[in-house]
C-alpha positions in Angstrom: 128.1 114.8 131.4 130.3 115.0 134.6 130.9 111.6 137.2 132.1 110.9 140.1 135.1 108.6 140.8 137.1 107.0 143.6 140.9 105.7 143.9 141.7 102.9 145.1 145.2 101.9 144.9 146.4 98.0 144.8 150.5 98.6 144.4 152.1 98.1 148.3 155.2 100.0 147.0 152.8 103.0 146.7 151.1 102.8 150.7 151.1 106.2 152.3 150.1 107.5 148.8 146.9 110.1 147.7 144.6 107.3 147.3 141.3 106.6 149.3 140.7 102.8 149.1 143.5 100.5 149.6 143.9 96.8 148.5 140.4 95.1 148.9 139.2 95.8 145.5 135.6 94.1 146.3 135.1 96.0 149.2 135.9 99.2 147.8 133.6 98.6 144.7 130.7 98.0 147.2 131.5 101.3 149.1 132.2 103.2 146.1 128.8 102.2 144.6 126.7 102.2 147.9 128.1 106.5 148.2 126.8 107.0 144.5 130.2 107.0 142.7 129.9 106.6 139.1 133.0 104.5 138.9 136.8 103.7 140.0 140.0 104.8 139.3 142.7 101.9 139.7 146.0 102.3 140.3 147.2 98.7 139.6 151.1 97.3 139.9 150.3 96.2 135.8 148.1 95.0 133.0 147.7 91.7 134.2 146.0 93.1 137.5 143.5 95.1 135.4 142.9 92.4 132.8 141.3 89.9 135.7 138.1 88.4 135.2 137.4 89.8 139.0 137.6 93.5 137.9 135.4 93.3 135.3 132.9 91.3 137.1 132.9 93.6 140.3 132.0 96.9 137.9 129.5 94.9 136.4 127.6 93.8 139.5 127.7 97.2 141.3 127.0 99.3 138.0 130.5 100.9 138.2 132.8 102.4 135.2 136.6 102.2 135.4 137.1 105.5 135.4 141.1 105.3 134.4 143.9 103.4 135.2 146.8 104.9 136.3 150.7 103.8 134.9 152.5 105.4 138.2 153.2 101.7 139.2 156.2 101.4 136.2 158.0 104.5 138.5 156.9 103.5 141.8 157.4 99.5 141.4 160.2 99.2 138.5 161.5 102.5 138.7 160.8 103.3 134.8 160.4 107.1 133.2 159.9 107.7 129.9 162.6 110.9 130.0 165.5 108.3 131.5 169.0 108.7 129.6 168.9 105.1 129.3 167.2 104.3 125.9 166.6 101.0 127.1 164.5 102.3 130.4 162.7 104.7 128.4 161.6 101.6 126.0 160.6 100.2 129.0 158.9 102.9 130.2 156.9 103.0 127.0 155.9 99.2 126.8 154.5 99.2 130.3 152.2 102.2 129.6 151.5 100.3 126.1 150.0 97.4 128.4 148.0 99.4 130.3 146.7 101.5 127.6 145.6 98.1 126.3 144.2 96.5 129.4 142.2 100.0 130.5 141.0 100.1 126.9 139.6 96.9 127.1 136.9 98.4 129.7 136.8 101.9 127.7 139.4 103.5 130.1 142.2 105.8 129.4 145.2 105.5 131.1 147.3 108.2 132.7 150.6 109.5 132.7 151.6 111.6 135.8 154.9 109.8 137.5 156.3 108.2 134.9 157.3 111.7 133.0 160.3 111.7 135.0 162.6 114.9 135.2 165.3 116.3 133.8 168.7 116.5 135.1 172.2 114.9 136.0 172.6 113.0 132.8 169.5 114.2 131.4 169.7 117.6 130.0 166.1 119.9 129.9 166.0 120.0 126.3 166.7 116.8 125.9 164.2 115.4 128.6 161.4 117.2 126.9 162.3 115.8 123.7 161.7 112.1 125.2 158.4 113.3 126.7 156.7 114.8 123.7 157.7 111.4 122.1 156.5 109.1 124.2 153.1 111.2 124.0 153.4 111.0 120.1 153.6 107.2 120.1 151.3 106.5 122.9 148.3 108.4 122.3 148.6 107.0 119.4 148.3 103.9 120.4 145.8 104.8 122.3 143.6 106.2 120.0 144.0 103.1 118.1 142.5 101.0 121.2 139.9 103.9 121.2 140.4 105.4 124.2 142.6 108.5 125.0 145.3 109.0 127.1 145.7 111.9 130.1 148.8 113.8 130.6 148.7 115.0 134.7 151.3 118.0 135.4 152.6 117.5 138.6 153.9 119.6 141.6 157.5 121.3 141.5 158.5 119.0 144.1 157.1 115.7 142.0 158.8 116.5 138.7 160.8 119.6 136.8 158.9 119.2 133.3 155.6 120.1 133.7 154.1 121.7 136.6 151.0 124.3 135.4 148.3 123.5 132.8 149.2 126.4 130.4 152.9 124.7 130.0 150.7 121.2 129.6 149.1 123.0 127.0 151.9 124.2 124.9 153.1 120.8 125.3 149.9 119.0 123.9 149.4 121.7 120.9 153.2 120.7 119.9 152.4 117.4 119.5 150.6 116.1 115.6 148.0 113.6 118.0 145.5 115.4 119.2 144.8 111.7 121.4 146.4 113.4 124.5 144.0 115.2 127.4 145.0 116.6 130.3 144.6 115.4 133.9 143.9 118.3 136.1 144.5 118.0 139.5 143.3 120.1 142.5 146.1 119.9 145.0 148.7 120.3 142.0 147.3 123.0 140.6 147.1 124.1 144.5 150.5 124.5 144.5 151.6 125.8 141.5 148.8 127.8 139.8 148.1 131.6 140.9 144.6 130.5 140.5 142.8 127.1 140.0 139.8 128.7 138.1 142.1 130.6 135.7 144.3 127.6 135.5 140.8 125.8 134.0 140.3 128.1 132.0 143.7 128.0 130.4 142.5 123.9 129.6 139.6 124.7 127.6 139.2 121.7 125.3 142.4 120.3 126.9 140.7 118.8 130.4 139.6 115.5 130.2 140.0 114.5 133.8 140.0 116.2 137.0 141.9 115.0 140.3 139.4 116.4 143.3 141.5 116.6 146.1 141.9 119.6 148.7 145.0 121.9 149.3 146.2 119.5 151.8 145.6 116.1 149.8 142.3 115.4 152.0 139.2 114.5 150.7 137.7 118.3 149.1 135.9 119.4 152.6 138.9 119.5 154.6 141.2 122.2 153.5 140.5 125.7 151.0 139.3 124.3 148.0 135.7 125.6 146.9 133.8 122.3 145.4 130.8 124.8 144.2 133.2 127.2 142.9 135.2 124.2 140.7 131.9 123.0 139.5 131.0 126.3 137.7 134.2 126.8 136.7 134.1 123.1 134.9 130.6 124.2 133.5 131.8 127.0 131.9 134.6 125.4 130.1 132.1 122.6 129.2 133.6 119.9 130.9 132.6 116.5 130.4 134.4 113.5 132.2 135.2 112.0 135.4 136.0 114.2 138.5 138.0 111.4 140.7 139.0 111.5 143.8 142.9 111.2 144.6 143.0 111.8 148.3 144.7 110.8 151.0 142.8 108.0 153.2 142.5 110.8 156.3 141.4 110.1 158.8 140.2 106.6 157.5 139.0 105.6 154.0 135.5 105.5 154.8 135.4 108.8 156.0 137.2 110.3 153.2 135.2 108.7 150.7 132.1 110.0 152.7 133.3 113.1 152.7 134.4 113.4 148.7 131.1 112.2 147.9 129.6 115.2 149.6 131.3 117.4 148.1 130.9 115.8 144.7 126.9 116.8 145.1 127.9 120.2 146.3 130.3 120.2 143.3 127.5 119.0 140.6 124.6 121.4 142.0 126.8 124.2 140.8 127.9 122.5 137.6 123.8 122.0 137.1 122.9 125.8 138.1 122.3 128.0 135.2 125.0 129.8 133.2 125.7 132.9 134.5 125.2 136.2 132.1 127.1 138.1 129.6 129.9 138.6 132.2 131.1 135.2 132.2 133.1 134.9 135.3 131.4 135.7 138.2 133.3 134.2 141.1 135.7 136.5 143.2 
């Protein structure tokens, strides 16, 4: 089954950032729910925030899921990465996504890790940053599958981080681990970026994708740059995707028009996913 998500982002530190509804988390629940979104994507300043009776209660009354709860807040707000050459930041690092693990799994959320992989260099050499990454995965997915839920790894842009920037290196990276807890975000306008192609990139995350970042080449809502939202939902129907396709995109040119114009494309996005399989030849798409 594939649903359709909204961000909405509630960490001031993080304004200006890819995320369509800002602040007003009642408000946003009402839009999100009266455009058809299946649920929300919170990116929250901690596990407090998503712990309040208020979040809970507004997903109830509109019929909403807490899609996942993102963990960049520990970079953004306390400047924490679980690579850092100081042990003490990287335990940190690692208790802060621990809390949010919890408080996401409460409402049968996973949480994500993009920002808070850090990057090598300076005091940190490559080997050695990769080292810290793979375990931190170890020990919080986990944790997370004992809260029942699993955790999403998102490989970011070149200019974001140095670790991981393509799905196939995400890949290597999850099969090297012994939990098999950890799926991978996939985002559009990463992948955008760093991927020769986006379909072939999917393809290269069969049984790995457990969440998909819709956002266009430009970090608009899908609609307003070169991204094909028919063309990504057969692709996700052929690698039998299940899971939330969220919207991470910039609030351009206001956030009710960019949530208007995600949740277009979402439709156009699930009438492909719904058509029928194409033949023997698998890929069909140019």
């Amino acid at each position: 089954m594939i649903k359709s998500a909204v961000t909405i982002s509630l960490v001031p530190e993080a304004r200006g950032g890819p995320f369509v509804f800002w602040d007003d988390l009642e408000s946003a629940c009402r839009k999100a729910a009266e455009l058809g979104f299946d649920g929300i994507e919170v990116f929250a300043p901690d596990a407090e925030t998503l712990q309040r009776r208020e979040l809970r209660q507004l997903l109830d009354e509109h019929d909403l899921e807490l899609a996942a709860a993102g963990t960049g807040a520990g970079w953004v707000k306390h400047k924490l990465t679980l690579t850092s050459p100081d042990p003490s930041i990287r335990q940190a690092a690692r208790s802060f996504v621990r809390s949010v693990i919890d408080a996401a799994g409460a409402l049968r959320a996973p949480a994500i890790i993009g920002s808070m992989q850090g990057r090598w260099g300076g005091e940190v050499a490559r080997d050695d940053a990769f080292h810290y990454l793979a375990e931190a995965l170890e020990d919080l997915g986990e944790h997370a599958r004992r809260q029942d839920v699993r955790l999403l790894f998102e490989p970011l842009n070149r200019y974001e981080t140095n670790l991981v920037n393509t799905i196939g290196s995400a890949v290597e990276l999850l099969q090297s681990l012994s939990t098999k807890n950890v799926k991978l975000l996939a985002d559009l306008f990463h992948m955008n970026i760093e991927e020769r192609s986006i379909r072939d990139a999917l393809y290269a995350g069969t049984g790995h994708i457990g969440h998909v970042h819709f956002a266009d080449s430009n970090r608009r809502a899908v609609g307003w740059g070169h991204i094909n939202a028919r063309g990504v939902g057969h692709d996700l129907k052929e690698i039998n995707f299940e899971g939330f396709v969220s919207a991470e995109a910039l609030p351009f040119p206001d956030p009710d028009q960019a949530a208007q114009r995600t949740a277009s494309s979402f439709r156009q996005l699930l009438e492909a996913y719904q058509e029928p399989r194409p033949g023997a030849g698998g890929r069909t798409r140019a």
